[in-house]
N, C-alpha and C positions, 0 to 999 in steps of 0.2 A: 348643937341640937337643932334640928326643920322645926321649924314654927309649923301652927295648922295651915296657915296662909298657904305658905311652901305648898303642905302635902297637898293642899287641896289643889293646887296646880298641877301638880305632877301627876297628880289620879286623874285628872282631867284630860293632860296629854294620855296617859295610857289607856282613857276611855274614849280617847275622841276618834271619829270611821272618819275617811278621807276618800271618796269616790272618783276612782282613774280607773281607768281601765284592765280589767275586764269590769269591775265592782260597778262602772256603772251599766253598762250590758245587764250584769244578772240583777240589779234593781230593776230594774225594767223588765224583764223576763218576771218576777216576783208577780209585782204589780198588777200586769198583763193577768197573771193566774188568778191573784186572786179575784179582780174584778171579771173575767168572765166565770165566775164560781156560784156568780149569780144567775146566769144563765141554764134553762133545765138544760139535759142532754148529756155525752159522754163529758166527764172533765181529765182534762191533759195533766198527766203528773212530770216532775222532772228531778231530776240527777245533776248535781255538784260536788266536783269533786275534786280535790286539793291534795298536794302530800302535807305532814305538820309543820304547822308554823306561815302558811299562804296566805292567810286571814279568812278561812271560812265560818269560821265561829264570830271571830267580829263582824262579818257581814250581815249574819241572821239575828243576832243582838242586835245589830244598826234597823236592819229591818221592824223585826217587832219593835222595837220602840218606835220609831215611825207611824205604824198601823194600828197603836194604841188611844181607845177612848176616841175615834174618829167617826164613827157609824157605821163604818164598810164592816162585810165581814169578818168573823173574826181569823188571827192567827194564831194557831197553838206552837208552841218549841218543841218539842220532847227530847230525853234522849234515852237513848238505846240502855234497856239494863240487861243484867245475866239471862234470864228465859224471859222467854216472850211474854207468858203471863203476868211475870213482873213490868215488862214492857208498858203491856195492855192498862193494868193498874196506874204505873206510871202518868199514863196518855189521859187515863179518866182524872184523875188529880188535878194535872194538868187544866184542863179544861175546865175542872170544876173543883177548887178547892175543897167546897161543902161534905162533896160526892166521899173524901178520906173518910170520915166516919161513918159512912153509910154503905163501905162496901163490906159483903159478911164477910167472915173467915173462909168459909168454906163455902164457894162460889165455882162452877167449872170455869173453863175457859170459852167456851159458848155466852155462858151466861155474862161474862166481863161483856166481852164483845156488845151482844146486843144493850147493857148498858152503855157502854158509849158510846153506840151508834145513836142511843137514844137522845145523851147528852149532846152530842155535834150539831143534830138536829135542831135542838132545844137552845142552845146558845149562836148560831147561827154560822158555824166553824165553817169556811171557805177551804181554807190552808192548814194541813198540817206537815212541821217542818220537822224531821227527823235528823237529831244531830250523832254522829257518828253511829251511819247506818251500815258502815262497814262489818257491825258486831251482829247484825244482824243474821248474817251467813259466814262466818268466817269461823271456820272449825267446825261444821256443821256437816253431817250428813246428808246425801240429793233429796231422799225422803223427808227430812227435816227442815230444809231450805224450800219444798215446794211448799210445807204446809205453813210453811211462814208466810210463802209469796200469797195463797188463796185464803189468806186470812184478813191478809191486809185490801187484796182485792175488793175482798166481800165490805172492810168498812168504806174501805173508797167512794165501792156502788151504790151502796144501801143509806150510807149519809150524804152524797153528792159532796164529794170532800176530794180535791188535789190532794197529792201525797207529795211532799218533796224530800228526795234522799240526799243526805249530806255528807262527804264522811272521805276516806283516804282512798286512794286511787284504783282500789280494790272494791270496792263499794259497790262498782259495776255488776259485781256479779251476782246483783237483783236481776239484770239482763238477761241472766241466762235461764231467765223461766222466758216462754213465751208470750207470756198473758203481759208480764211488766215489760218488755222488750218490746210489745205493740202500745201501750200506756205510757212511756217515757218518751215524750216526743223531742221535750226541751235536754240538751244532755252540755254542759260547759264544764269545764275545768280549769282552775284558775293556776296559773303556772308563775314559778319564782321567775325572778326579773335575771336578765343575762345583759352581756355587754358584744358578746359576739353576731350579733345584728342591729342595725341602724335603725330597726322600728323598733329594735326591745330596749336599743338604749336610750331612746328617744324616751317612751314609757317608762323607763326606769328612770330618769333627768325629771321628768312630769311629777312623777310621785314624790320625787324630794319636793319640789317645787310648792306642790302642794302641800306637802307635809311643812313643809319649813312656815307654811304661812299659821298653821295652828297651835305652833308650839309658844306659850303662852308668857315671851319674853319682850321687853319694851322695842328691840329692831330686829327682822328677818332675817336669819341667818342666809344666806343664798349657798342652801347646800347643795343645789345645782351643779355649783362649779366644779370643777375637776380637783381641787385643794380638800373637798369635801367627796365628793362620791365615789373618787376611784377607793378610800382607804375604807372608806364607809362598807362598800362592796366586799372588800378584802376580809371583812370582818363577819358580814352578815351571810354571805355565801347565795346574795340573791334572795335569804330568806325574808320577807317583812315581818314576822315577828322578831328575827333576831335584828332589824335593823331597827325597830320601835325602842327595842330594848335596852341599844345603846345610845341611841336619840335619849333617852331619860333619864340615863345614868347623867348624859352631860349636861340635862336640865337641871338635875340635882345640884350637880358640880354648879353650875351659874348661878344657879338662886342662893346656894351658901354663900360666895364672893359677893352676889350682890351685884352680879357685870348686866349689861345691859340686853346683851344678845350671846349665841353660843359661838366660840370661835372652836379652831384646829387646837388648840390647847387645849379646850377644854374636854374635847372630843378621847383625845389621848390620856388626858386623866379618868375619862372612863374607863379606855380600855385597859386601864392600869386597874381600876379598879375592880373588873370583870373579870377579863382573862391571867393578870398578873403578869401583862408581859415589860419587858425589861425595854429600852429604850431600841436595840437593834430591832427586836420583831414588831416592835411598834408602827403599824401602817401611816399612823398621824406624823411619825418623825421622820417620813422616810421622803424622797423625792421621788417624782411622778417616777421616775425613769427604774428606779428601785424595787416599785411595788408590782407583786404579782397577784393574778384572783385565779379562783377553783369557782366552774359552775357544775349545774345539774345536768348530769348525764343521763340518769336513770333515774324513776321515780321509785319509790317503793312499791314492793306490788306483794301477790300472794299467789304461791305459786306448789299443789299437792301436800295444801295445807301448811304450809311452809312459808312465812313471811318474810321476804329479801327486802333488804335495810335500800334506801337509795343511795347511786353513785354517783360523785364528781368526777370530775376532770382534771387531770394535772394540771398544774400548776402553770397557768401564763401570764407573759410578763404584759403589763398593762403597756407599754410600746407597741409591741406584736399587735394587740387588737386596734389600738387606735393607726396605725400604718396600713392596714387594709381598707381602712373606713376613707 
């Protein structure tokens, strides 16, 4: 049985943000907004957008904690509910706890609005981040998606508030009103790590690097090395949540032994304990020369209301890409 000691470590690795690139770009892009939110005049909204599992969620968590209780600004989170009016409610809660018991039953959607425009105002809201903004138009009729887009305009203008949209690769298609297509100046998307170019594997070697220095064991595992990131790769598919995921599992595995730091063993007893695979599909037991990875080919997207899952790549053998390089 994990002692609390244990869990409290392993909650720690799976709450801890790690800034590489792009993560520190869109901090900084963050920032930038919220502080010029202070200034009168039009404010700049912006677009991020990830497929599942890129860490955009951990970034805006990393963010707002950051921006709390400092005097700047404030930043609100929200996310997306079924109608907008629920939305809207949502956003005021958000902002104003107090505000749940004091909204009536039976309120239009005009009327939400101009309460939390009033609230924004009132608490000094700079920033608000919309997390999976994708639901905002996705299924939605053109007449329905405009009066989404001039609703949200209207709080934007009327509370002097950035809008930032966050959400799956489809999200974009707040763009396709005009008003938010001249409004979203800042537009990033944060893409899974690949081995097929010398700057992504470079990025992808940085992020272990980094990674490896927070995981909360007595010596640094140096998952850097190829013993660790080709099989690492093979498993995660370039995804960082699925490679967080199994980074944890073998933190689990280390802290019950009691070992010092995480090796290739213990990596493998993760994925024993995840995928259940048997010792041949095991990436950890295999030799470099053995192992093959699948990247992202296609993102997911949305396409006549119609949501295409993303695609990989067959199957290459980790040889083949390190021989080009």
């Amino acid at each position: 049985m994990m002692n609390s000691i244990h869990q409290q470590l392993i909650s720690q690795f799976n709450e801890c943000f790690v800034s590489f690139s792009p993560f520190d770009q869109l901090l900084d892009d963050l920032t930038r907004l919220r502080e010029q939110s202070q200034f009168s005049g039009f404010k700049t909204s912006m677009l991020i957008t990830g497929d599942t599992g890129s860490g955009k969620s951990a970034l805006i968590h990393h963010f707002e904690h950051q921006c709390k209780n400092d005097g700047k600004p404030c930043v609100i989170v929200t996310r997306v509910r079924p109608t907008l009016e629920e939305t809207l409610q949502q956003m005021l809660i958000d902002v104003d706890d107090f505000r749940r018991r004091k909204i009536p039953k039976r309120i239009s959607e005009f009327g939400l609005i101009e309460r939390l425009m009033d609230c924004l105002k009132a608490k000094g809201v700079g920033l608000i981040i919309i997390n999976e903004s994708q639901e905002l138009t996705e299924l939605k009729s053109e007449h329905q998606r405009r009066e989404i887009a001039n609703k949200l305009k209207m709080i934007s203008e009327e509370a002097s508030v950035s809008i930032v949209f966050v959400g799956m690769p489809w999200a974009d298609e707040i763009l396709s009103d005009p008003q938010w297509d001249s409004r979203v100046k800042i537009r990033r998307t944060i893409p899974y790590f690949k081995l097929s170019s010398l700057d992504e594997m470079r990025r992808y070697a940085k992020s272990l690097k980094l990674l490896s220095k927070v995981i909360p064991v007595e010596e640094r595992p140096q998952l850097e090395k190829a013993e660790y990131c080709f099989p690492l790769f093979a498993l995660c598919k370039g995804e960082m949540r699925g490679l967080k995921h199994l980074l944890s599992e073998a933190l689990c595995v280390v802290l019950e032994e009691g070992a010092p730091t995480i090796t290739t063993i213990h990596c493998a007893k993760a994925c024993e304990v995840i995928y259940g695979f048997s010792d041949e599909d095991n990436p950890f037991k295999k030799t470099i020369e053995e192992i093959s990875v699948v990247e992202i080919e296609q993102y997911a997207s949305s396409k006549d209301d119609k949501l295409i899952d993303r695609k990989f790549s067959k199957a290459i053998p980790i040889m083949d890409l390190l021989v080009k390089k």
